[in-house]
LUMKOLVO-748873 format. One record per residue (C-alpha): residue in one letter; x negated, y negated, z. Coordinates in pm, whole numbers, plus 50000, padded with zeros to 5 digits. Layout:
aXYZ/...
//
This chain:
x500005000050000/x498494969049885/x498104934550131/x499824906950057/x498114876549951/x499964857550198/x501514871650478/x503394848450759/x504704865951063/x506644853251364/x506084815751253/x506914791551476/x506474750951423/x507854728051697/x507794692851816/x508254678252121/x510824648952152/x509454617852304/x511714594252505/x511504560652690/x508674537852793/x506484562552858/x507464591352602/x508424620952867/x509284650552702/x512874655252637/x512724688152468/x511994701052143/x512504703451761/x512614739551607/x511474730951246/x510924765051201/x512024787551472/x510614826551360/x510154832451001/x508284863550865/x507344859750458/x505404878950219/x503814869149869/x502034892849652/x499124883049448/x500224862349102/x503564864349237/x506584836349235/x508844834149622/x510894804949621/x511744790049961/x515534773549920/x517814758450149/x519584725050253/x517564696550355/x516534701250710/x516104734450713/x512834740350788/x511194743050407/x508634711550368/x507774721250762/x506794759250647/x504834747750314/x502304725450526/x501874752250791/x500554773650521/x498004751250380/x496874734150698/x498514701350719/x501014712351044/x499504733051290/x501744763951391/x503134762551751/x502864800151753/x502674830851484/x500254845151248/x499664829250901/x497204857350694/x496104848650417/x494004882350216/x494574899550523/x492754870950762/x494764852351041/x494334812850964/x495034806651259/x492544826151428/x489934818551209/x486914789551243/x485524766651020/x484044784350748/x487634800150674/x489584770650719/x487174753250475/x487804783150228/x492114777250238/x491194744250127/x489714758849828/x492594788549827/x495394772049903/x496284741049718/x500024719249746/x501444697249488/x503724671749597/x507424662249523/x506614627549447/x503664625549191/x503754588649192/x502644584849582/x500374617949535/x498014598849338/x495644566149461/x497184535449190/x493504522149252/x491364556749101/x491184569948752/x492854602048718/x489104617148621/x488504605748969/x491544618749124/x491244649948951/x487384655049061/x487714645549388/x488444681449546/x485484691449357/x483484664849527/x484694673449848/x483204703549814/x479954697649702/x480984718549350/x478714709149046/x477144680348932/x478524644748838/x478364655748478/x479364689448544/x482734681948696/x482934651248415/x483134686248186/x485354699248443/x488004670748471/x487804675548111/x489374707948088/x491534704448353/x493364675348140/x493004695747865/x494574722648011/x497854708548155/x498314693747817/x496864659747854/x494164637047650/x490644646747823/x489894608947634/x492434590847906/x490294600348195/x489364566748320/x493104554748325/x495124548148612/x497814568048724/x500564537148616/x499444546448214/x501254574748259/x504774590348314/x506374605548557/x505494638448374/x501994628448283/x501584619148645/x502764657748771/x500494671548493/x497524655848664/x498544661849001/x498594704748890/x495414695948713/x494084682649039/x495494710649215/x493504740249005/x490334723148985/x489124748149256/x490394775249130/x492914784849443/x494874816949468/x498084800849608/x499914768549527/x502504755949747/x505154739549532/x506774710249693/x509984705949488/x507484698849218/x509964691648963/x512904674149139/x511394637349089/x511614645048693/x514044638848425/x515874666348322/x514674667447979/x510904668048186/x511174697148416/x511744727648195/x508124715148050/x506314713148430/x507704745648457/x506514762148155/x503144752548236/x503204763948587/x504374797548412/x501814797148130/x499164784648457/x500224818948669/x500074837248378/x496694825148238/x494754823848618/x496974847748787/x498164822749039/x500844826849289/x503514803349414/x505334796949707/x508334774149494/x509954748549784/x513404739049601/x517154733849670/x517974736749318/x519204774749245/x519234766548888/x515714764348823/x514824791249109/x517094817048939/x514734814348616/x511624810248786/x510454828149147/x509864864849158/x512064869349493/x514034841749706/x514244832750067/x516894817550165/x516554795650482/x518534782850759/x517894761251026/x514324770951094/x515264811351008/x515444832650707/x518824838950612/x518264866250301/x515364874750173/x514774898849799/x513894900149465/x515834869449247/x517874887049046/x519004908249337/x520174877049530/x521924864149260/x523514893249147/x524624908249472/x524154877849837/x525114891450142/x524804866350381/x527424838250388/x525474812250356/x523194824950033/x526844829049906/x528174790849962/x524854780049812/x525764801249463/x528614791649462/x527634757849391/x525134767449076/x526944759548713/x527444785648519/x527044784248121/x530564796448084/x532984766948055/x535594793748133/x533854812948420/x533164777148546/x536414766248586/x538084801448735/x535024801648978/x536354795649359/x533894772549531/x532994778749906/x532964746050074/x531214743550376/x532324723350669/x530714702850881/x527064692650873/x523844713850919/x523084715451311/x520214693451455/x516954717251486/x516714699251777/x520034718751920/x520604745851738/x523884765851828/x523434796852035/x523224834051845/x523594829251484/x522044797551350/x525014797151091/x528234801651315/x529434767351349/x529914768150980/x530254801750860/x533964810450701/x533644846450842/x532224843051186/x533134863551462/x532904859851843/x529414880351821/x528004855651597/x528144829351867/x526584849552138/x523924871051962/x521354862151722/x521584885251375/x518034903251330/x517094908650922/x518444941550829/x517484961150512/x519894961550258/x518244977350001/x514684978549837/x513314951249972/x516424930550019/x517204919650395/x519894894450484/x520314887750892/x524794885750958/x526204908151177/x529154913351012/x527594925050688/x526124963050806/x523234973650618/x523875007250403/x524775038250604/x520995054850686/x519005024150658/x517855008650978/x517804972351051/x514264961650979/x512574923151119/
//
């Protein structure tokens, strides 16, 4: 059985909530409250969810910006959290993130050769002529004029501007990028060609993602499997077209149901699931399952216990109490 590339177990990121004069604690914020995740190596897992949930929070804990409160991050079977300064040096070369926003990702004062060869001048790689070549094919890569180097970042569009910031992102040559809701800042007519190059990029370099997005849409055509998460938890978890074609847990359900579909006729007999009220503060999440205040089906269990994942099928898990997993499957975390 092969190891994950990136493996997070019992993940935990909280903050403590500062109030009056002199900031005493007045509890905390579960950002993410217990999430276990697995990528494979030049594999797609999309992270979705509603705003708040915990996504954003999960991403940086992976590539170092937010330090875990408690849990394992591994990463080619070695805890990041664990480790000292020589591996923590070596995510920053493995583990890259590109940004929602390209526009604030990028310094309006540098050249985008600048931008783009900064990591590798960070890290000592090459000389100044050397990553000059470098920056080169980088541009060239991510379909860009190598000649418009020494421009700044407000020559180009928004596009342009997410083609450098990938380009900036694979001058190292990491194993894992974090995708941000890379393509949600973009026109429409813009995004299905960011995401053709990420594909053509994971195909090419064998690079895997871990795809941050709330649009379904685009996460249907593009991850590999789908987590779908709650309120600091993992609601489902499986392979995309699994998900899609058969969601278990009530919430993964009321999220489809929003997705167009082609059909004009499908589209209008389609019964939306509307959810009431709003999402919870992580700050005060309800007791047992994270999703009872708003789930259509919940029962007087849901509000005491918290659901564990159970196995559905292969490698499909989905944590409701009131939707059993298969008769001789046990209920796997």
């Amino acid at each position: 059985m092969t190891v994950p590339l990136l493996s997070i177990r019992h993940l935990h990121v909280h903050f403590p909530i500062r109030r009056g004069f002199f900031g005493h604690s007045a509890g905390l914020l579960r950002a993410v409250d217990g999430v276990d995740l697995d990528i494979e190596a030049g594999r797609s897992l999309a992270l979705v969810g509603e705003s708040g949930s915990g996504k954003s929070t999960l991403g940086a804990a992976v590539v170092g910006m937010q330090k875990p409160s408690s849990g394992q991050i591994f990463f080619e079977g070695s805890d990041l959290a664990s480790t000292g300064a020589d591996r923590s040096a070596a995510r920053l070369r493995d583990i890259q993130i590109v940004f929602q926003d390209p526009v604030s990702a990028l310094n309006p004062r540098m050249d985008i050769g600048d931008s783009i060869a900064e990591p590798l001048a960070i890290h000592g790689v090459g000389t100044g002529q050397e990553r000059r070549r470098r920056v080169a094919e980088l541009l060239e890569l991510v379909g860009l004029n190598p000649a418009h180097a020494n421009r700044k970042p407000n020559a180009f569009s928004g596009g342009q501007r997410q083609r450098i910031v990938i380009a900036r992102a694979i001058a190292l040559q990491p194993k894992l990028l974090i995708l941000d809701e890379p393509v949600s800042a973009l026109d429409v007519s813009i995004r299905s060609q960011i995401l053709n190059l990420l594909f053509e990029l994971q195909r090419q370099f064998g690079l895997s993602y871990l795809f941050i997005s709330h649009d379904l849409s685009v996460v249907r055509h593009f991850a590999d499997r789908i987590a779908v998460m709650y309120l600091g938890r993992i609601a489902e978890v499986g392979a995309t077209t699994d998900v899609f074609a058969r969601p278990t847990h009530p919430y993964t359900e009321a999220l489809l149901s929003a997705v167009p579909l082609p059909d004009p006729v499908a589209q209008r007999q389609r019964q939306r699931i509307l959810l009431e009220g709003d999402l919870p503060s992580p700050a005060n999440p309800p007791a047992g399952c994270r999703f009872s205040t708003r789930c259509p089906i919940a029962a007087a269990i849901c509000q005491e216990l918290s659901p564990e994942l159970n196995l559905l099928g292969r490698n499909h898990q989905a944590a409701c109490h009131l939707r059993a997993p298969p008769v001789g499957i046990k209920g796997a975390t």
